[in-house]
C-alpha positions in Angstrom: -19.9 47.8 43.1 -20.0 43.7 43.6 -19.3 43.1 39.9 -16.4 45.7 39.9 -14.5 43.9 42.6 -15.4 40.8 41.1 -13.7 41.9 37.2 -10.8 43.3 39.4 -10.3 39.7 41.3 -10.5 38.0 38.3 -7.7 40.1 37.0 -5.1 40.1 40.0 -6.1 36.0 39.8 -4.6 36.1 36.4 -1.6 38.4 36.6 -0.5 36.6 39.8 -0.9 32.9 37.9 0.8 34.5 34.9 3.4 35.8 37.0 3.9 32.3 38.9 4.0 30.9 34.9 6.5 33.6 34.1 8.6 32.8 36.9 8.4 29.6 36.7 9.5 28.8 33.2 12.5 31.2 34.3 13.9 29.1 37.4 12.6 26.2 35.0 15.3 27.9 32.1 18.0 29.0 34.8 18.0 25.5 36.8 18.9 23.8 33.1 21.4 26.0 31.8 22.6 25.3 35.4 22.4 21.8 34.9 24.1 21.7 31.7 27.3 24.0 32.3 29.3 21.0 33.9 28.8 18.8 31.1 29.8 21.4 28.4 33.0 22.2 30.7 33.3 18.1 31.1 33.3 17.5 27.4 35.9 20.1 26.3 
């Protein structure tokens, strides 16, 4: 029972830090298309 809760840890561990990666990157990707909008609009 022990090693079944154990495997099952392990695996929330990993979705939830792949899901912090995942959103991450996507703030990371949204902040710098953010970012960069006024300086397209400032150039043209």
């Amino acid at each position: 029972m022990k090693k079944i809760v154990e495997k099952i840890m392990r695996k929330a561990v990993y979705c939830v830090t792949l899901s912090i990666v995942c959103v991450g990157l996507f703030v990371g990707w949204l902040a710098c298309l953010c970012l960069n909008e006024p300086d397209i609009e400032y150039e043209e």
